[in-house]
C-alpha positions as CSV (number, residue, x, y, z in Angstrom):
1,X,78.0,-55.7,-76.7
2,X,79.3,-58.5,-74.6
3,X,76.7,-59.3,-71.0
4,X,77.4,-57.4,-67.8
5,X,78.7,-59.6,-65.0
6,X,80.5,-56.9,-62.9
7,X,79.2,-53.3,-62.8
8,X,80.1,-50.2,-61.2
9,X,78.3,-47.8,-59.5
10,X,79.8,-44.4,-59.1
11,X,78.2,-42.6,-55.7
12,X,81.5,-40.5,-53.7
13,X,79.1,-38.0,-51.6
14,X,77.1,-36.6,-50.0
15,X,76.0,-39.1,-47.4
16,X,72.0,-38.3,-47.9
17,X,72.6,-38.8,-51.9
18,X,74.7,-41.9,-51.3
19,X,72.1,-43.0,-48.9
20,X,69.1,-42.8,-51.4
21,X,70.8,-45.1,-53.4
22,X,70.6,-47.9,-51.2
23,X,67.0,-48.7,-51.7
24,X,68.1,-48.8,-55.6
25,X,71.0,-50.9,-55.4
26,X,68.6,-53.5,-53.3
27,X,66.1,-53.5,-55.8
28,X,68.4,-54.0,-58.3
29,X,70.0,-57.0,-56.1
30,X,66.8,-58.8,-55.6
31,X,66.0,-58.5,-59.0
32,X,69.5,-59.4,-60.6
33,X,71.3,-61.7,-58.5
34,X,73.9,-62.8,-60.7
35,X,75.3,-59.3,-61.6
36,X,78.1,-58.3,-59.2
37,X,78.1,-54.8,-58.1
38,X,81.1,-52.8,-56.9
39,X,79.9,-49.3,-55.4
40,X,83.0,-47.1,-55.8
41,X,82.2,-44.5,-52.8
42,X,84.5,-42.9,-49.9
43,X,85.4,-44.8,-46.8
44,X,83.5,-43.5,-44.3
45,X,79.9,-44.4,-46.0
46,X,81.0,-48.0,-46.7
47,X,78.8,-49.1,-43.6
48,X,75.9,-47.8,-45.7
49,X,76.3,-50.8,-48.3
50,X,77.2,-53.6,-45.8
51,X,74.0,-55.5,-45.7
52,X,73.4,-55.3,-49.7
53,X,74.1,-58.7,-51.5
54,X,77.0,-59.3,-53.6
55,X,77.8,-55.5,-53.3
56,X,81.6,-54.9,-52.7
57,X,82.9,-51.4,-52.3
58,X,86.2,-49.8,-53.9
59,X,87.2,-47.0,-51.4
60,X,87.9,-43.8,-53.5
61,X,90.8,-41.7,-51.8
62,X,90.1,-38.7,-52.9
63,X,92.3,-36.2,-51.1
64,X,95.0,-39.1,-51.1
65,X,96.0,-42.0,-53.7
66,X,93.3,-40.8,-56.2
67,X,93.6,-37.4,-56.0
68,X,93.9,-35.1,-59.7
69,X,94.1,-36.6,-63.2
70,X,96.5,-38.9,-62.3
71,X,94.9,-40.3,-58.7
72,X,92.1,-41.0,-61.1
73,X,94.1,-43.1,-63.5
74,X,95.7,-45.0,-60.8
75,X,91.6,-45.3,-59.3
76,X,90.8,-46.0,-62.6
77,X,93.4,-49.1,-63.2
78,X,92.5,-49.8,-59.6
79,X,89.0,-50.6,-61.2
80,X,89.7,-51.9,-64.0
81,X,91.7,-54.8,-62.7
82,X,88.6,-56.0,-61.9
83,X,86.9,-56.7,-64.7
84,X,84.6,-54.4,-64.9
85,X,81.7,-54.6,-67.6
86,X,79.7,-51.6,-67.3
87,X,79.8,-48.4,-65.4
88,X,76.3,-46.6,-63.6
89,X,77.5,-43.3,-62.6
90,X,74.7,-42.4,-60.1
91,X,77.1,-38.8,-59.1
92,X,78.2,-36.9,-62.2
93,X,80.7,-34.7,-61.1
94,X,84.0,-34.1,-62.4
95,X,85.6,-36.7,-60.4
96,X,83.3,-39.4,-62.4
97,X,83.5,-37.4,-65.5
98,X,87.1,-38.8,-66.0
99,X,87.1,-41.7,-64.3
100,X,84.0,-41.9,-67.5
101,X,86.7,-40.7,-70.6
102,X,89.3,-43.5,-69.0
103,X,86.5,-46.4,-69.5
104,X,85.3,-45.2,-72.5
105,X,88.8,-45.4,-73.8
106,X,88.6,-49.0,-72.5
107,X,85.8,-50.1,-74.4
108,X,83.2,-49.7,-70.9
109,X,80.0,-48.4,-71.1
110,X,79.3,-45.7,-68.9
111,X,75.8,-44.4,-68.5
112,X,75.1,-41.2,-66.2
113,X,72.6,-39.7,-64.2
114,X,69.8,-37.3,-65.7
115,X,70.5,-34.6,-63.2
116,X,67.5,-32.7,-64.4
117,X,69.6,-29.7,-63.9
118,X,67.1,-27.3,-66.3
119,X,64.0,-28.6,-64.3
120,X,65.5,-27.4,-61.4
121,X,66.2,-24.4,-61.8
122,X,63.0,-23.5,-63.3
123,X,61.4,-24.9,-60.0
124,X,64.0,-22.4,-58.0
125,X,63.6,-19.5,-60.2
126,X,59.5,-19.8,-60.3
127,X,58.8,-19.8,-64.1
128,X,55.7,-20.8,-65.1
129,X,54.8,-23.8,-64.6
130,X,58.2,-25.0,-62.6
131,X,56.6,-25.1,-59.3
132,X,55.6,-29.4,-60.0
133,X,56.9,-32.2,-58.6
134,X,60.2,-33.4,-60.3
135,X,61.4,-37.0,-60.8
136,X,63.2,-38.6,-57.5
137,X,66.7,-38.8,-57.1
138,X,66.0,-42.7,-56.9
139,X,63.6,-43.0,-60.0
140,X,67.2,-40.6,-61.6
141,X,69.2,-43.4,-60.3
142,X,66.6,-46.3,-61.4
143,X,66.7,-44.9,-64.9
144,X,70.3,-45.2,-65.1
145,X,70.4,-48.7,-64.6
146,X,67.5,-49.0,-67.3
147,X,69.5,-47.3,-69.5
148,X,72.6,-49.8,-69.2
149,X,69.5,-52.5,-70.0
150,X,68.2,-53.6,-66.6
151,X,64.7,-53.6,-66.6
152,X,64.2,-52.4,-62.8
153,X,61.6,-51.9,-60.4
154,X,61.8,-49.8,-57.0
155,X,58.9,-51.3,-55.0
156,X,58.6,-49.5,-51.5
157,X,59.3,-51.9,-48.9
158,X,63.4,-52.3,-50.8
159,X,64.4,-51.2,-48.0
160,X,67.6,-52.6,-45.8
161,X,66.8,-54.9,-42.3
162,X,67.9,-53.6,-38.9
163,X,71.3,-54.1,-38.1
164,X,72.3,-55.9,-35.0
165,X,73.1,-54.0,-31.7
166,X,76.0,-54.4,-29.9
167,X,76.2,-54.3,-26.1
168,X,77.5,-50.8,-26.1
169,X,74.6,-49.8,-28.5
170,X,71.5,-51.5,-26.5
171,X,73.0,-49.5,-23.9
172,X,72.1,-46.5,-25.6
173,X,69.1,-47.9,-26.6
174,X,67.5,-48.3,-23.7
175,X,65.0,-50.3,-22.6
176,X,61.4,-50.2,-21.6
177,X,58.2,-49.5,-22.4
178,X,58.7,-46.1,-24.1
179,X,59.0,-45.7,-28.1
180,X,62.4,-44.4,-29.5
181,X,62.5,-41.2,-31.0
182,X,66.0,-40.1,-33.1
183,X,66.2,-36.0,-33.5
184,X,68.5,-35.1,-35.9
185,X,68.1,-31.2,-35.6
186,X,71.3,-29.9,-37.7
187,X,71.8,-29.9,-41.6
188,X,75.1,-28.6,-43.9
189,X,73.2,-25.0,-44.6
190,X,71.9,-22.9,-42.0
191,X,68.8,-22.2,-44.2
192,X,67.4,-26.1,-43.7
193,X,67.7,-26.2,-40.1
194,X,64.6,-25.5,-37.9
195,X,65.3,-22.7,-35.1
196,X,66.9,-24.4,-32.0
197,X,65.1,-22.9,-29.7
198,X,61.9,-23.8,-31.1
199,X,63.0,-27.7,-31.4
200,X,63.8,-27.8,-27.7
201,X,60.4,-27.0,-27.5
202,X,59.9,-30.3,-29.2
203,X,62.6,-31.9,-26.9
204,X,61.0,-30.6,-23.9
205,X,57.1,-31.3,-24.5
206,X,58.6,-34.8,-25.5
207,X,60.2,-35.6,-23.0
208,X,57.5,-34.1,-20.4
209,X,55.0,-36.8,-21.5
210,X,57.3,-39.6,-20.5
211,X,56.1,-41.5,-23.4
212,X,59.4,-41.4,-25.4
213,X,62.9,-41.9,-25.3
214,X,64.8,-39.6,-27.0
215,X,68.2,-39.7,-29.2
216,X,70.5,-36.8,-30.3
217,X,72.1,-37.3,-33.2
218,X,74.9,-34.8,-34.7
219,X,78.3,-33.9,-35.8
220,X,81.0,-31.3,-34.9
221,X,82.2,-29.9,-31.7
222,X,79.3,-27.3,-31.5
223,X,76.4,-29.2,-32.7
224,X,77.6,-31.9,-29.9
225,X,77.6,-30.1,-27.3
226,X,74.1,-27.8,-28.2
227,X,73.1,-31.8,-28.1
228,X,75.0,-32.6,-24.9
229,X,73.1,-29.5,-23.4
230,X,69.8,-31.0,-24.0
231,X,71.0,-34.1,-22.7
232,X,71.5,-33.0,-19.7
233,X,68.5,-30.8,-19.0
234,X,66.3,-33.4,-19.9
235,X,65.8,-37.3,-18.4
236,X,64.5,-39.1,-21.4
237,X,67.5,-37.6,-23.9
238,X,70.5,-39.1,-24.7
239,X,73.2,-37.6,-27.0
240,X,73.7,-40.8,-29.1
241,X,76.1,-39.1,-31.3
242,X,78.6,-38.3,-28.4
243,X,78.7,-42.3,-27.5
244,X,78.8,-43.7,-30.9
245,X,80.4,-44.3,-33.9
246,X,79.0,-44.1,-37.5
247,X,78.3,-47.5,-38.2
248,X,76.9,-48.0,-34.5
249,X,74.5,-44.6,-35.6
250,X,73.7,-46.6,-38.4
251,X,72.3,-50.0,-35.8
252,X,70.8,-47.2,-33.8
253,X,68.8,-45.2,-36.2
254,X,67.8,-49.3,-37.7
255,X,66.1,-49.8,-34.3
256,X,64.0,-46.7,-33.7
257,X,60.7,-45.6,-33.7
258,X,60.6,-42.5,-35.8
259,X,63.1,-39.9,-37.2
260,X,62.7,-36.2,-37.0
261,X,65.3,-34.5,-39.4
262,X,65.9,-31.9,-41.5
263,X,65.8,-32.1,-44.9
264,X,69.2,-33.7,-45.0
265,X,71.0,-37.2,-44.7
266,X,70.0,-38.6,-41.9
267,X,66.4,-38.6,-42.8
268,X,67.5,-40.4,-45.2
269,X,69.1,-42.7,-43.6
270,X,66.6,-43.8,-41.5
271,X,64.5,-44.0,-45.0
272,X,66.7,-46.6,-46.4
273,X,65.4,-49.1,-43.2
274,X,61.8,-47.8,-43.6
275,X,61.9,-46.2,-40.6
276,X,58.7,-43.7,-40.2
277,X,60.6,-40.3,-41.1
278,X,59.7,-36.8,-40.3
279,X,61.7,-34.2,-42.4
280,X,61.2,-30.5,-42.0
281,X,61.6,-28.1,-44.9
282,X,62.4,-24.6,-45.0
283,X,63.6,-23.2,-48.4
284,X,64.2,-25.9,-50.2
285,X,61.3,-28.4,-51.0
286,X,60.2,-32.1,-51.5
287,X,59.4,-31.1,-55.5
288,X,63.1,-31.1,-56.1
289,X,63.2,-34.6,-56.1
290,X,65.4,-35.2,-52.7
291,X,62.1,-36.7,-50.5
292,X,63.3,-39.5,-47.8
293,X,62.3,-43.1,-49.3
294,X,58.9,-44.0,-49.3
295,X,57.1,-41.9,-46.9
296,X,54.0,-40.5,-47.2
297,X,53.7,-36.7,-48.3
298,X,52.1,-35.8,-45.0
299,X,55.6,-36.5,-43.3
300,X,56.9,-33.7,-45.3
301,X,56.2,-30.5,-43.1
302,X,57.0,-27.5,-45.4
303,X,57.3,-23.6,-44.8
304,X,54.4,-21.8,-45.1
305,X,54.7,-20.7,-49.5
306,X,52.1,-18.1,-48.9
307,X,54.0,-16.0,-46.6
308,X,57.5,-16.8,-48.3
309,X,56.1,-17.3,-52.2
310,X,59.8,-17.7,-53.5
311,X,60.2,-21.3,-51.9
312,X,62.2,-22.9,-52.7
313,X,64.9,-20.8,-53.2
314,X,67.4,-23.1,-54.2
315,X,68.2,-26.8,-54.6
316,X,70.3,-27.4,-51.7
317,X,69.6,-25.1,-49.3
318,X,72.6,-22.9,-49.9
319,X,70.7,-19.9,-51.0
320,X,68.3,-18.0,-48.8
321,X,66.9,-14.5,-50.3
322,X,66.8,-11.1,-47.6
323,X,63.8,-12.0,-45.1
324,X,63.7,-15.5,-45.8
325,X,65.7,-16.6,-42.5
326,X,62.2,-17.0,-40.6
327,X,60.5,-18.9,-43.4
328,X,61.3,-22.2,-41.0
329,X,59.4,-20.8,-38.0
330,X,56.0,-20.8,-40.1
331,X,55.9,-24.9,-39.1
332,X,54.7,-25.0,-35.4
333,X,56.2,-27.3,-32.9
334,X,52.6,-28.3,-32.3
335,X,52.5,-29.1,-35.9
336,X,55.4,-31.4,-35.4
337,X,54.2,-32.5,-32.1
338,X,50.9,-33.7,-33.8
339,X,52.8,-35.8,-36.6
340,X,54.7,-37.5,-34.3
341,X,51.4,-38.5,-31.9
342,X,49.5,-39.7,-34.9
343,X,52.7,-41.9,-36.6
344,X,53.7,-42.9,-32.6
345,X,50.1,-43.4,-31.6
346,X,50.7,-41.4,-28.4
């Protein structure tokens, strides 16, 4: 089998998933400088990869150029015209599935992801013994690159540097004495999201000790304006996701203090520049594998399993069982309030 100069990485979606493997693809750069590495992702998370070495991306058009069988053969010669020598599909969906028969027919080597798919849904469906912490999405992703013959490490500080501000995003910034906290309070499935009501509590007592400086982060027309409500009732709170753009989210959520999210991607993000990260879980749960890089267990504030036993309830979050809608309001906002003094030192 002739050496790998140029290899692939397959990661379309979603953005926490193709966030998690940024911390990967560093390691791997640090450790294997002279490989080339073309991340084949969608446009809008090509900011994510900007400040890896000798990491190009190949934008992937999937409801466009590249879209069905024969999109993917056009991707695929796309690809191939650059010489590629091996292929780490870090997704494993049907997309890369074919894009993985069209290289095998070329004489590549593709190696995918160990999804741990039977795991899994022994942890969701309680079996004996399934409740245990499973493998991390990034050790899954570290073990493909093992398996294409890269002997790879993931220490904890691979993590990305901040990314520099630009007028408009100091602005936002602010400046001052206070620490910067970034909320993100929404996620994809109504089951992961903590009750709004109870994290304007957390807004409010925040902001009422004048000790922080608080930024809203969020997408679509409802979620920005619940966030431009808050901006407005509140001095220290600034909607940072009505301002910006992604890649300037990105040089924001570099520069703060501390993250509060869901379990969802921007904790993830923030991960990925070792930014202190608070994620809140409701029925899904850390043991899956999906964890924020690198923090500590204790920044992982769960739903109270004794009062809703079937936690998790599914991998994702899509799937939330008659009289589990409340399971998120067992995690206090004192209990959040608390992590925050002791990471902030408030």
């Amino acid at each position: 089998m002739k050496p790998i100069k140029h290899l692939l990485v397959i990661r379309l979606s979603a953005m926490g998933d193709v966030a998690m493997s940024v911390p990967v693809l560093k390691a791997f750069c640090n450790q294997y400088p002279d490989i080339k590495v073309t991340v084949l992702t969608k446009a809008f998370f090509e900011p994510i990869f900007s400040q890896l070495p000798h990491v190009d991306v190949h934008i992937a058009e999937v409801k466009g150029n590249h879209k069905g069988v024969f999109g993917l053969y056009r991707l695929y010669k796309e690809l191939k015209s650059k010489k590629i020598d091996a292929v780490a599909d870090l997704h494993r969906v049907l997309r890369s599935t074919v894009l993985k028969v069209f290289f095998r027919f070329g004489g590549v080597q593709v190696v995918r992801i160990d999804k741990g798919r039977a795991e899994k849904k022994a942890l969701v469906n309680g079996k004996a013994g399934g409740f245990r912490q499973l493998r991390s999405t990034h050790d899954r992703y570290r073990q493909v690159f093992v398996q294409l013959g890269f002997e790879l490490e993931v220490p904890k500080n691979s993590v990305v540097p901040t990314r520099p501000m630009s007028d408009k995003t100091k602005q936002v910034f602010g400046e001052g004495q206070q620490q910067v906290i970034a909320i993100a309070p929404f996620a994809a499935f109504k089951g992961k999201m903590y009750p709004l009501d109870l994290m304007e509590v957390v807004v409010s007592k925040l902001n009422a000790s004048n000790a922080y400086r608080i930024l809203l982060f969020g997408g679509g027309e409802r979620e920005l304006k619940q966030l431009s409500l808050w901006e407005g009732a509140y001095q220290n709170v600034t909607n940072a996701s009505r301002i910006l753009n992604f890649q300037e989210e990105l040089s924001l959520i570099s520069h703060v203090d501390l993250m509060l999210a869901m379990d969802s991607g921007n904790g993830h993000l923030a991960a990925m520049y070792g930014v202190p990260t608070i994620t809140l879980w409701s029925v899904t749960h850390p043991f899956a594998g999906f964890a924020p890089f690198g923090q500590p267990q204790e920044n992982s504030l769960l739903a109270n399993r004794k009062e809703f036993p079937a936690i998790p309830t599914s991998i994702y979050g899509n799937t939330m069982p008659e009289g589990y809608e409340k399971a998120m309001e067992t995690i206090a906002p004192e209990t959040i309030l608390n992590r925050i003094t002791e990471l902030t030192n408030k």
